[in-house]
N, C-alpha and C positions, 0 to 999 in steps of 0.2 A: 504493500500500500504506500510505502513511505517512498519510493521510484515512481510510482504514478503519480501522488503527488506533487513533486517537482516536475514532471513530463507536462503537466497540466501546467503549471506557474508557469511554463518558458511558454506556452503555447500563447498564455492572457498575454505575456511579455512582451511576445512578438507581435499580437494581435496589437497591444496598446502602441506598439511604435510606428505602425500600420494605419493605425486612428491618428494619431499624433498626441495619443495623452500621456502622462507620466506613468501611470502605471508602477503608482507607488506603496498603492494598495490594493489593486486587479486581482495580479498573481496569489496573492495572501488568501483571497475569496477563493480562487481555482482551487486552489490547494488542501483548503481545508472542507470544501464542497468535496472532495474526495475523502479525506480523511478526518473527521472532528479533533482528532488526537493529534496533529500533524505539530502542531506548538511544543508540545510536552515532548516529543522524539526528538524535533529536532534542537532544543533546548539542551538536552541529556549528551548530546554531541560534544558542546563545549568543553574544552578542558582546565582550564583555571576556576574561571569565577565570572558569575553576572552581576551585571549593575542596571537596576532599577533607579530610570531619573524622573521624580514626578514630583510639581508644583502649579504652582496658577501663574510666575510667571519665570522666564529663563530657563525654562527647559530644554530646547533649541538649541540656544549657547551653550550652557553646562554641558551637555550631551555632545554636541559635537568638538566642543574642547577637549572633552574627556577621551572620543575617539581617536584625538591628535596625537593625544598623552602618551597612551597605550602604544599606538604606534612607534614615535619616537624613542617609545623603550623596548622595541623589534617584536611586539607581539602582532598575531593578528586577530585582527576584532572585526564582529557582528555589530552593525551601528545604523538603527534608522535616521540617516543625518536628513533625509527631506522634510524629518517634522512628522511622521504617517504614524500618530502616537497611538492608536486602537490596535482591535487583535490582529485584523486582517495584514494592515501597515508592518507589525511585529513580526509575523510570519514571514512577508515580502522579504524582510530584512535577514534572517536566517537564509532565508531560500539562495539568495545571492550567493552565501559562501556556501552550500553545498553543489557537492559533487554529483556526475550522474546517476548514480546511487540513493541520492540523499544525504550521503554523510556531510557535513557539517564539520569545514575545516579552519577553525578559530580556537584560539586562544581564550580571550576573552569576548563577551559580548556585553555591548551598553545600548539602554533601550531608555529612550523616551517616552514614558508611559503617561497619558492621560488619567489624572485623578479616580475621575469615576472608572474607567477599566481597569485599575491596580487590582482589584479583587478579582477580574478575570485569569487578566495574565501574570500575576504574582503567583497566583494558583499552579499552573501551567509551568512555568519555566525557574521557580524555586530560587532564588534569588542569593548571591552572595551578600549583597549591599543594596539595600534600600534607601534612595538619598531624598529626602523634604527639605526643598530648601525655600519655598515660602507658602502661607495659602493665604489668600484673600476673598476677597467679594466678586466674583465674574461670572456670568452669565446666567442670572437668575431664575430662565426660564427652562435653564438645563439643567443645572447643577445642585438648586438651590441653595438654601443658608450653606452658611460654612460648617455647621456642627454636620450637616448629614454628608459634606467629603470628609470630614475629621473622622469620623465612623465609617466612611467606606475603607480606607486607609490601614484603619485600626483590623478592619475585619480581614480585609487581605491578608496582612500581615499573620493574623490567628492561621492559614494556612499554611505557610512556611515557616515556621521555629527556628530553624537556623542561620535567618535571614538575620546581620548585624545593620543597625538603623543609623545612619548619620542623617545628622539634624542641622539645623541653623535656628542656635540658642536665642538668637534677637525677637524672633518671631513666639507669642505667645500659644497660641494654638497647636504650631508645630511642636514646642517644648511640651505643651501637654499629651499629643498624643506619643511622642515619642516617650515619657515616661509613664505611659500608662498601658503601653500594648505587651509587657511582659518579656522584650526584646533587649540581648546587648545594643547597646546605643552610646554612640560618639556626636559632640557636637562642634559645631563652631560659629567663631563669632567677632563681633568687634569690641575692641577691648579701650577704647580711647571712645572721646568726645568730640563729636565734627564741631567744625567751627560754626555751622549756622544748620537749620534746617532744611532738608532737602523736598519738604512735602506734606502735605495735612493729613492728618489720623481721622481715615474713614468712620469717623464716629469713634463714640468710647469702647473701650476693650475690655470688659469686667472678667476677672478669675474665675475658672472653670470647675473649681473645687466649690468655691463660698461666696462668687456672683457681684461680689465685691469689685467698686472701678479698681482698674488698674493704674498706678502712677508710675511715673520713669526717670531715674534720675541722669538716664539723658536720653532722645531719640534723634532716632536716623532718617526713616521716611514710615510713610503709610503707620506702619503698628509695631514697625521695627524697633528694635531698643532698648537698653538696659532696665526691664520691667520689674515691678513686684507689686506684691499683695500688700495692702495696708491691714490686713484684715488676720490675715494667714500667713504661712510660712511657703505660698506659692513666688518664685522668681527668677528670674533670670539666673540659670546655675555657672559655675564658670567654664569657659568650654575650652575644650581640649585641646582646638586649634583655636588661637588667639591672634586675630592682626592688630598688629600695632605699627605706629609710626607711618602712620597714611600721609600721605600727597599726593591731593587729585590733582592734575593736572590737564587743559584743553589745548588739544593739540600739541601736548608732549605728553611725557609716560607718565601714567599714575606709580607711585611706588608704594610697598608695607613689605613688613615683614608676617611671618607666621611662624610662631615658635623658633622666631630666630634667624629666619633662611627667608632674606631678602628675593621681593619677586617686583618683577616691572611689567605692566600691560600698559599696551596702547589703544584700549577698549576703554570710551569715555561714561564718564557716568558712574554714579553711587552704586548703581543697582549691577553694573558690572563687575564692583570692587567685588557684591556678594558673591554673582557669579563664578567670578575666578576664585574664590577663596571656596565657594562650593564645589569647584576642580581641582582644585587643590587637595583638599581634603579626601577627596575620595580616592584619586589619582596617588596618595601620601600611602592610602591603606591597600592602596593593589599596588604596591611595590615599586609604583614610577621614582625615580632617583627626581628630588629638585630641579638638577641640572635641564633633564628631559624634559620635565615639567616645560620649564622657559623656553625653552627649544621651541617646542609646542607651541607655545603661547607666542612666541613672539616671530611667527610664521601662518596664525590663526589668522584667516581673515572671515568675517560676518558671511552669511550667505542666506538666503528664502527671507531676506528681509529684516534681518535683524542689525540695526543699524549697519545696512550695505551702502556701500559709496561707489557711487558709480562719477569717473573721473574723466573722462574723454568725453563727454557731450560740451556744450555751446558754454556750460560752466559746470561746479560739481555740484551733484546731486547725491542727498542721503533719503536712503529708504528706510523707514524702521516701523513696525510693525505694534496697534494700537487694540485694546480689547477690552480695558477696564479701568477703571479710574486709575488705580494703584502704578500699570505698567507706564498709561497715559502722561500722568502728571512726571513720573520719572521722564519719558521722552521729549516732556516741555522742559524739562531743566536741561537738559542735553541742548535743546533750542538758543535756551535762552545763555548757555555760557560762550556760544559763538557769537563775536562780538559784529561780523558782517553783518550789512543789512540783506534783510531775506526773502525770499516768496517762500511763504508757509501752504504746503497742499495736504488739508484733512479730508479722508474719505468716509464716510457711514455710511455703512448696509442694514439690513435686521434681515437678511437669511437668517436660517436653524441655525448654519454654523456661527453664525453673530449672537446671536440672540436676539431675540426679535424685540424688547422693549430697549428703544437707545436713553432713555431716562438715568442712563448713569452719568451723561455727559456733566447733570450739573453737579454730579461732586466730582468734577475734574478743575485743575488748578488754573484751566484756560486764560483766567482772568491776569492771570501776571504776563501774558504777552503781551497785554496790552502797552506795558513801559515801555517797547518797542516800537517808538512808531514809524519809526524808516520800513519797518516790514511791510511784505504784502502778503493778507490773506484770502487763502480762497476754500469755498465748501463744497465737496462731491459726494453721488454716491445718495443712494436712494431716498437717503434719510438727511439731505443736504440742507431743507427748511427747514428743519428742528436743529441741526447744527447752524445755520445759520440766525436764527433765533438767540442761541445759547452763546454764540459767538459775540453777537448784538447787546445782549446781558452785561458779557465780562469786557466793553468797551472796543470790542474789532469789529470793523466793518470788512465782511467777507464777501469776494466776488461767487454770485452762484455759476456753477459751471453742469452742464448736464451730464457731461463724461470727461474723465479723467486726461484723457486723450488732450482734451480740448483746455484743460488746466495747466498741463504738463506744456504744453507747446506755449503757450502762453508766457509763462513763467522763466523759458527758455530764454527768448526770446526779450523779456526783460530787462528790467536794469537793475536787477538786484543781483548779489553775489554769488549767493547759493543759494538751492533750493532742497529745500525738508520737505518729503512726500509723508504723512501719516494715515496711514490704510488700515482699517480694520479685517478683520479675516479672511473674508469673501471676495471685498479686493483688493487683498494684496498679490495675488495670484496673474489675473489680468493687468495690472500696473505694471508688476514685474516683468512679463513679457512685451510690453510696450516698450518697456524700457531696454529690454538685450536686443529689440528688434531696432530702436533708435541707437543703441551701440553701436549694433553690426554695421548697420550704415553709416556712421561717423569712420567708423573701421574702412568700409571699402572707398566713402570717398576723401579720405585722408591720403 
């Protein structure tokens, strides 16, 4: 069964390059349309160790840094780097490194899993390391509150026991479910005071013990940060891997250390720092040497839209990818620390995979663009009047635009410096192929 399976994955494979689709989760569907077990076999293949990377936001990154990791220290890895975080995507991803056999020739494999499918496929492929490196509020019409992902989490977990949990100790929820699922657990975290705030706290964050608010004697963004219980003895524990000695830096390298052993990214942004430090950490516990680490890291370039810069058009353009307040307002701080003036392009959808009520827009931080006003804004994307309502709110006046097409060439065209595309799920897909397609033509008539 486990040969036909694969027979069938190259079959959707070739069919999808045929269509002209990615076929980044087809083959996953072929394959397990043959086999329901087809996860669990070809999981058992691995011979190290697997990593489970699942949070609400940086999974992407984390996960594809971590496959850089691995690499650089001459393993080879199973890694959904397109993002394809469900079973079908999981499967796709194994299937590549097997043989016509089936067998499954990796070393390690690292797996970008979607919150809610943790309990699928943690089930299924038994996990060496399970990584949370943050949860928030995102897509309320899929996911609901956050206690009912904290609970799916928890319950995946109940089927693998030997699964060791790394955490990011900043995050209150996450620290809670991590010391409550019965699991060895490492965490990490930031061990210093930023000098200013990166972001507002999606509402209050009360103790999940005794209900009580929570206070902090310092915060970083959203709900991140030095917590504790005034009530109880719930807080912020001290974590394992500690950075200290941070400098963010725009348009040069941020530097910290961890436990000592200095690291330099050139990935901007607070929420980056956690990232790397959430690669770090895991990359620390699967044997990657430091050295490698950096290696990695400082040959990582962004890809599917996560802060990607695309450099050869009429000026540079960065793409980076929007979903919920939390990721959102981190991408306006990114905005707002380049000091060029700019054409800002926000996309809203409410597909499924968005969510379909955009009402999270007003707890986004939108309104501090407004001290920019050399900028230009513009609003796309299905849900463009109610962005441009919200935009009207927090003091910008946004050009509507009906397709992105038509925002993007605009902006080019322009006189402003660079241009910040912010897409939500649905389209960042079609933008980004706009985009390699105005590439390639800058490419051939160069």
């Amino acid at each position: 069964m486990k040969w036909l399976s694969v027979k069938a994955a190259r079959l959707m494979t070739a069919l999808c390059r045929k269509l002209g689709r990615s076929g980044s989760a087809w083959p996953g569907a072929a394959a397990r349309a043959v086999d329901p077990w087809i996860l669990k076999k070809l999981a058992a293949d691995v011979t190290e160790g697997i990593i489970v990377v699942t949070s609400t936001n940086g999974k992407t990154t984390v996960n594809n840094l971590l496959y850089r990791a691995l690499q650089s220290q001459g393993k080879r890895a199973v890694c959904n780097a397109e993002g394809a975080n469900m079973t079908n995507g999981v499967i796709a991803a194994f299937l590549r490194m097997a043989d016509s056999h089936g067998k499954v020739q990796a070393d390690w494999a690292t797996l970008e899993v979607d919150e809610l499918f943790t309990r699928k496929i943690v089930k299924k492929v038994q996990p060496t390391y399970l990584l949370i490196n943050n949860l928030v509020r995102d897509q309320l019409d899929r996911c609901g509150e956050l206690d009912t992902v904290a609970a799916t989490i928890q319950k995946a977990l109940s089927f693998s026991p030997k699964t060791t949990v790394l955490y990011d100790a900043d995050d209150p929820l996450v620290t809670y479910v991590a010391k409550n699922c019965g699991h060895h657990a490492k965490s990490f975290g930031l061990c210093e005071t930023l000098g200013s705030y990166t972001g507002k706290n999606q509402g209050s964050c009360f103790c999940h013990y005794c209900g009580t608010e929570l206070q902090y004697h310092g915060e970083h963004y959203g709900r991140l940060g030095d917590f504790y219980c005034p009530n109880c003895d719930f807080a912020r524990p001290a974590p394992d891997y500690q950075l200290k000695d941070l400098t963010i830096g725009f348009g040069e390298q941020t530097e910290f250390s961890v436990n000592g052993e200095m690291i330099r990214s050139h990935l901007p942004g607070i929420y980056n720092v956690y990232n790397v430090l959430a690669a770090y950490t895991v990359a620390h516990e699967a044997g990657v040497s430091t050295q490698n680490f950096q290696e990695a890291l400082d040959h990582y370039r962004p890809q599917n839209g996560r802060m990607e810069f695309y450099q050869n058009l009429k000026k540079p353009l960065v793409l980076n990818l929007i979903k919920n307040p939390d990721g959102t307002n981190q991408a306006i701080s990114v905005v707002l620390q380049d000091p060029r003036p700019k054409a800002v392009i926000v996309i809203i959808n409410d597909h499924d995979n968005d969510g379909n009520d955009p009402s999270w827009l007003w707890d986004t931080d939108i309104d501090l663009m407004a001290s920019q006003k050399e900028n230009t804004y513009y609003a796309c994307g299905i849900r463009r009047n109610d962005l441009q309502v919200r935009m009207k709110y927090g003091g910008l006046q946004a050009k509507l635009c009906e397709t992105v097409q038509e925002a993007i060439n605009d902006a080019l065209s322009g006189d402003r410096e660079v241009v910040y595309i912010l897409p939500n799920y649905s389209a960042l897909a079609p933008t980004k192929n706009f985009l390699d397609h105005l590439t390639s033509n800058e490419k051939e008539g160069a």
